[in-house]
BAPA-907733 format. One record per residue (C-alpha): x, y, z. Coordinates in Angstrom, 1 decimal. Example, Ala and Ser with C-alpha at 12.3 -4.5 7.8 and 13.67 -1.06 7.14 Angstrom:
<pts>
+--------+--------+--------+
|      u |      v |      w |
+--------+--------+--------+
|   12.3 |   -4.5 |    7.8 |
|   13.7 |   -1.1 |    7.1 |
+--------+--------+--------+
</pts>
This chain:
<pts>
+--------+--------+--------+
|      u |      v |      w |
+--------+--------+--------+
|    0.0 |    0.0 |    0.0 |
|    1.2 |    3.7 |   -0.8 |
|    1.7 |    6.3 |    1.8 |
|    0.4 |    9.6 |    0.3 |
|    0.4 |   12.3 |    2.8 |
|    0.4 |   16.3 |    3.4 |
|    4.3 |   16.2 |    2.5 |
|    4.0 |   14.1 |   -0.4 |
|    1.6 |   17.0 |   -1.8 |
|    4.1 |   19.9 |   -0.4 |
|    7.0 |   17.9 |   -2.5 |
|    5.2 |   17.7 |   -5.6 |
|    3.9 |   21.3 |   -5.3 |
|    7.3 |   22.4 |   -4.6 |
|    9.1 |   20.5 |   -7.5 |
|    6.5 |   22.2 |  -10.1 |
|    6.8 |   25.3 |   -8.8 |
|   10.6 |   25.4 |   -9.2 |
|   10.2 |   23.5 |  -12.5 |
|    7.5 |   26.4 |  -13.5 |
|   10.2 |   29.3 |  -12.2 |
|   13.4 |   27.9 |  -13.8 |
|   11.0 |   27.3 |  -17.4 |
|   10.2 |   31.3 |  -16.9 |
|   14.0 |   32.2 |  -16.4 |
|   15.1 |   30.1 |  -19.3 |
|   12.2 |   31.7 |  -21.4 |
|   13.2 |   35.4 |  -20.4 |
|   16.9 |   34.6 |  -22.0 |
|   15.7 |   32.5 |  -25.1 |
|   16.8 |   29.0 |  -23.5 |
|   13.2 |   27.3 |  -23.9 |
|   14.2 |   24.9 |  -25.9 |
|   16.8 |   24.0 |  -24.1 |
|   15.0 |   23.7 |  -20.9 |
|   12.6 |   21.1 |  -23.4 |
|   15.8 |   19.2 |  -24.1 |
|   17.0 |   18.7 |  -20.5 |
|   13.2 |   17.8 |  -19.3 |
|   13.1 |   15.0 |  -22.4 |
|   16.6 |   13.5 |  -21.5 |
|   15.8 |   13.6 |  -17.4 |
|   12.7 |   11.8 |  -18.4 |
|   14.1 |    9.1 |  -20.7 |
|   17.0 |    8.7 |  -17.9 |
|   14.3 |    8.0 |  -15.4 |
|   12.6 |    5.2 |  -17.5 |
|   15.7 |    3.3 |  -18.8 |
|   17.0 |    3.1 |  -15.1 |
|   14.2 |    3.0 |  -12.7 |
|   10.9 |    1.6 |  -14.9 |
|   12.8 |   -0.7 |  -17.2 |
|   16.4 |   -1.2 |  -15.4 |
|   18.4 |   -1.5 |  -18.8 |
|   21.8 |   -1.3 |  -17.1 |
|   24.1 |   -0.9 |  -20.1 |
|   22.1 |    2.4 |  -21.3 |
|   21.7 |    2.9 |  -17.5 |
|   25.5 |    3.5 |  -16.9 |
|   25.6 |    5.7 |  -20.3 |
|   23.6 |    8.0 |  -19.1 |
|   24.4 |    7.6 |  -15.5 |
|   27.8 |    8.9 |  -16.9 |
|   25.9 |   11.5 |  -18.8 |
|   24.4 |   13.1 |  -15.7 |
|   27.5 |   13.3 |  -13.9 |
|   29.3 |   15.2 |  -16.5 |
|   26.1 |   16.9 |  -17.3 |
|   26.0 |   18.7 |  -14.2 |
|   28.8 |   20.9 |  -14.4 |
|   28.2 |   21.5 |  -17.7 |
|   25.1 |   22.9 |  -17.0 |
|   26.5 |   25.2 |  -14.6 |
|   28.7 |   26.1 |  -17.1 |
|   26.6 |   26.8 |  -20.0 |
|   23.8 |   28.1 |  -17.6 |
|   26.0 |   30.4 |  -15.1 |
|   24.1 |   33.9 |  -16.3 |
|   20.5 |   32.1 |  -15.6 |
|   21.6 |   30.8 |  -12.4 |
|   22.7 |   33.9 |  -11.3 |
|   19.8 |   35.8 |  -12.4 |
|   18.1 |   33.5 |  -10.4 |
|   19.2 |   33.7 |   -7.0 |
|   19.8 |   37.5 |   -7.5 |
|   16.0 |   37.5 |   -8.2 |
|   15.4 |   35.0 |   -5.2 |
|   17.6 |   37.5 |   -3.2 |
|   15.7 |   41.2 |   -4.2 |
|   12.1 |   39.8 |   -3.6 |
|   10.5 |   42.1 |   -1.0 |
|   10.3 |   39.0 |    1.5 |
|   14.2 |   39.1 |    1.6 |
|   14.7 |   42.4 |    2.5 |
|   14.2 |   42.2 |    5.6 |
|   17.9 |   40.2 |    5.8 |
|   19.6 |   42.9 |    3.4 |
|   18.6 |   45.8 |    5.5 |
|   19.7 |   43.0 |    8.6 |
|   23.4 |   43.3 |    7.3 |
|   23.3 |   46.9 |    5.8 |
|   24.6 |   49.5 |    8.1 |
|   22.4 |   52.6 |    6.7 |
|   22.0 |   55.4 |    9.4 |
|   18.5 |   57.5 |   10.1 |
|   19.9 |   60.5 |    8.3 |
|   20.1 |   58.3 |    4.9 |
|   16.8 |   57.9 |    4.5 |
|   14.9 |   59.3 |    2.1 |
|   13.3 |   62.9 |    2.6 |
|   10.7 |   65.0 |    0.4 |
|   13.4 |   67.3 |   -0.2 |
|   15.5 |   64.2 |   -2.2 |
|   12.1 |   63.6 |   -3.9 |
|   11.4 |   66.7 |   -4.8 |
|   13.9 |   67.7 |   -7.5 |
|   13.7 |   64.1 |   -9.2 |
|    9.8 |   64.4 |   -9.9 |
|   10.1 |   68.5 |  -11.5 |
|   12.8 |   67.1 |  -13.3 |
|   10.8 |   64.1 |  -14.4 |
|    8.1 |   66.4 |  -15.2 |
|    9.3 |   69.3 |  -17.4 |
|   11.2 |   66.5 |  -19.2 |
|    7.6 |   64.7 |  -19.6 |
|    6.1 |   67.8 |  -21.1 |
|    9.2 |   68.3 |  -23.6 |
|    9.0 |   64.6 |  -24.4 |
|   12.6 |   64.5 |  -23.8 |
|   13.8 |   61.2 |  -23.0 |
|   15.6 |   60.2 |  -19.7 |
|   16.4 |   56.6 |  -17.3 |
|   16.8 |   57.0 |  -13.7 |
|   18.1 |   54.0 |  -11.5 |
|   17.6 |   55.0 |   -7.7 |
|   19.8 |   52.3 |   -6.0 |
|   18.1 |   50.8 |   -2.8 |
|   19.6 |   48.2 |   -1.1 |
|   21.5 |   46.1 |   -3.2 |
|   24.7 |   47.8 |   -4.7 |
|   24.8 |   48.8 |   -8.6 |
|   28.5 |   49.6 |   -8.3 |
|   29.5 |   47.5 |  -11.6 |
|   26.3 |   49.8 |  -13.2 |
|   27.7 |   52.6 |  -11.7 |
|   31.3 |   52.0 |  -13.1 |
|   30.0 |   51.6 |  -17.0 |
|   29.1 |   55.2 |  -17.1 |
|   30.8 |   58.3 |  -15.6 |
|   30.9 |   59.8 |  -12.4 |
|   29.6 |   62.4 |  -11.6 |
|   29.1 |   62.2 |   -8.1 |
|   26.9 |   65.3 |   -7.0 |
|   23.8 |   66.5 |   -4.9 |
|   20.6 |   65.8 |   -6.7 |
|   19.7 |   69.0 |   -8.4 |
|   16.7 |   69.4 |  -10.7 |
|   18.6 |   71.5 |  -13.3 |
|   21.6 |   68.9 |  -13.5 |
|   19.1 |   65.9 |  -14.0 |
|   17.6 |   67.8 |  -17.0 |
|   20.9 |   69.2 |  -18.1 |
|   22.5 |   65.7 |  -18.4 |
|   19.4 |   64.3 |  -20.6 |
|   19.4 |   67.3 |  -23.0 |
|   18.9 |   65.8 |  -26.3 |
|   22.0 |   67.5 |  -27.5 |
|   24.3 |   65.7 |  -23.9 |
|   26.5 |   63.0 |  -24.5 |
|   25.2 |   61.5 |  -21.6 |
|   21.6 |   61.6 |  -22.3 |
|   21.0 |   57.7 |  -24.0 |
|   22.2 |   56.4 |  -20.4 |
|   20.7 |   56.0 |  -17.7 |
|   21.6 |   57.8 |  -14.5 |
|   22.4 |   56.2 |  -11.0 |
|   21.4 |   58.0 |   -7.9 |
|   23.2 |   56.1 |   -4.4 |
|   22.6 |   57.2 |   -1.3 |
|   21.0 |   60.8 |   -1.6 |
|   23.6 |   61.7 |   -4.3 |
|   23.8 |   61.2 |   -8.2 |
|   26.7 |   59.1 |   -8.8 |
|   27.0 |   58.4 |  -12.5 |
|   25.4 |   58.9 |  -15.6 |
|   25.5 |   57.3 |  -19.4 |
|   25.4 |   54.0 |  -17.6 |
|   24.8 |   50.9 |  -19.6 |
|   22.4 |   48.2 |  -18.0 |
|   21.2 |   44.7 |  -18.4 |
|   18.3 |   44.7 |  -21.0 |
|   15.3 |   42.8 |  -20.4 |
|   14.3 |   39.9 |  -23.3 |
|   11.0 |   39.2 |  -21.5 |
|    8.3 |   38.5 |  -24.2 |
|    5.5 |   40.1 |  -22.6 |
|    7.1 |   43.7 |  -22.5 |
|    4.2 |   45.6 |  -24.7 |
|    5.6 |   46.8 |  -28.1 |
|    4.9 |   50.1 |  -27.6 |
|    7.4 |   50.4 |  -25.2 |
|   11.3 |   51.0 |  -26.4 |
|   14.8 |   50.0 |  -25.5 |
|   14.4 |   52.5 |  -22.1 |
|   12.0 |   50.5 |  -20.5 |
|   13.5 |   47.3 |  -21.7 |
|   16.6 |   48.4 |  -20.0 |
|   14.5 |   49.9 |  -17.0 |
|   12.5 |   45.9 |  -16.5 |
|   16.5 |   44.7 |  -16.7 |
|   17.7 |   46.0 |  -14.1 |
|   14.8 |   45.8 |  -11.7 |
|   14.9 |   42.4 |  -12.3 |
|   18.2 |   42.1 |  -11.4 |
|   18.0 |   44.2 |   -8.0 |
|   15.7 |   45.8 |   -6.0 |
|   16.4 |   49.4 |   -7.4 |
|   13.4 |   51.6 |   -8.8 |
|   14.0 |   52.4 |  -12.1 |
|   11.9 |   55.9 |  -13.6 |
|   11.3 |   56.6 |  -17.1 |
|   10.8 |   59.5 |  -19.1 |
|    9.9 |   57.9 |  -22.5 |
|   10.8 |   60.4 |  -26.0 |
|    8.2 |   59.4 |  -27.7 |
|    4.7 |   59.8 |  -25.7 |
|    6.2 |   61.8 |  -23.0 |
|    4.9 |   59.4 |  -20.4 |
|    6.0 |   58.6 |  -16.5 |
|    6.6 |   55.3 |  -15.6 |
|    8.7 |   53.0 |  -13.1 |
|   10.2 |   49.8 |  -13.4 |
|    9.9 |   47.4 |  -10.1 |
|   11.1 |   44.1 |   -9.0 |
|   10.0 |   42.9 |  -13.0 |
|    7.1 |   45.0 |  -12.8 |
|    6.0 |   48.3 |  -14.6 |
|    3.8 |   50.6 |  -12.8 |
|    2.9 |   53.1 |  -16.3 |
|    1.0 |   56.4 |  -16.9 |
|    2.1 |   57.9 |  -13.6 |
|    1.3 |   61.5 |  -12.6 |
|    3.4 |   63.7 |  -10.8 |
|    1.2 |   63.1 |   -7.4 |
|    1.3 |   59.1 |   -8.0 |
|    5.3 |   59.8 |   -8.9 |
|    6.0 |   61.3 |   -5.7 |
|    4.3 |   59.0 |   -3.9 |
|    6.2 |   56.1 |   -5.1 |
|    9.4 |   57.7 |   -4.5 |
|    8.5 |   58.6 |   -1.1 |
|    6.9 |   55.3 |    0.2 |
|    9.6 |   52.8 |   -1.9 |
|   12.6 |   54.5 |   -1.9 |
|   13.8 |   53.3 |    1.4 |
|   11.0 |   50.6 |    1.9 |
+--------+--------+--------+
</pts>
């Protein structure tokens, strides 16, 4: 007789749901079929050793598996990091970043840091000039940061709208803001290949979903072409925004 109990289900749950997030990850970076490939050979290795016990084929791919594992790593080292990096900035695990991070009460965000960003964000809304702001949070962007070039000032309303003039060399980057300061700009991020990004939205927002994927940072954007406000979140765009809704975001998240 079979024992099928609660933990049976919880196991079998578990295993699809991993199965479900790894087939997601693989499908964001173009490595479906892949993924097929590897399901169809674990599947096949499972019946020639444990249903029909053939143990010539058996040892074959026995071997196979071995071997197979570190070449997985290998070929699949970007996915697996994207993965625990997206395990590691979900809102449920912030709670150990901010455990280890040593940020003081007079880091935290203030209106008067919001403030500049969304007039800024505004008047370049209204000029349909387009601009990409990464506010950093809790898990570092120093590699980002290190792509473009420093600039390492107090956030000023006139400097964010001077460094995306269409005419700026700096302007098709995005700009990093770290710990009530803006540290870099023309910075070069991690664009997103997820399929379900609407068309109507360009490389900025592509670039935005990238990085928010990749860390818990709020990523704003300005788009060129309709002039419209929106922010990138843990995978997740939040679009049309108003100035009010804007603010509100940047107050409330920033340091959330």
């Amino acid at each position: 007789m079979i024992n099928f109990g609660i933990i049976d289900i919880i196991d079998i749950v578990a295993v699809a749901s991993l199965l479900y997030y790894i087939y997601k990850l693989m499908k964001e970076s173009s490595s479906a079929n892949i993924f097929y490939g590897i399901l169809v050979f674990i599947v096949v290795w499972l019946l020639v050793t444990q249903v029909f016990e053939m143990r010539l084929l058996g040892g074959i791919l026995n071997n196979l598996v071995n071997v197979g594992v570190l070449a997985l790593i290998i070929l699949f080292q970007e996915e697996i990091r994207q993965f625990f990096s997206s395990i590691g900035t979900r809102r449920r695990a912030n709670f150990l970043i901010r455990l280890f991070s040593k940020k003081k009460k007079e880091d935290m965000v203030h209106r008067k840091d919001v403030i500049p960003i969304v007039m800024a964000c505004m008047n370049m809304s209204k000029q349909k000039v387009g601009a990409l702001i990464v506010i950093e949070r809790n898990v570092g962007l120093n590699e980002i940061i290190r792509s473009g070039d420093i600039i390492n000032a107090d956030i000023n309303q006139r400097l964010i709208e001077n460094i995306f003039f269409k005419n700026s060399p700096l302007h098709d980057g995005a700009m990093i803001i770290s710990h009530k300061r803006i540290k870099a700009a023309g910075c070069i991020l991690p664009v997103s290949h997820d399929l379900d990004i609407p068309k109507a939205l360009g490389l900025r927002h592509r670039a935005a979903l990238g990085i928010s994927q990749k860390s818990d940072c709020l990523a704003i954007i300005v788009s060129e072409e309709t002039g419209g406000i929106s922010i990138a979140e843990n995978g997740q765009f939040h679009l049309r925004l108003t100035a009010e809704n804007l603010e509100s975001t940047l107050t409330s998240q920033w340091e959330d």
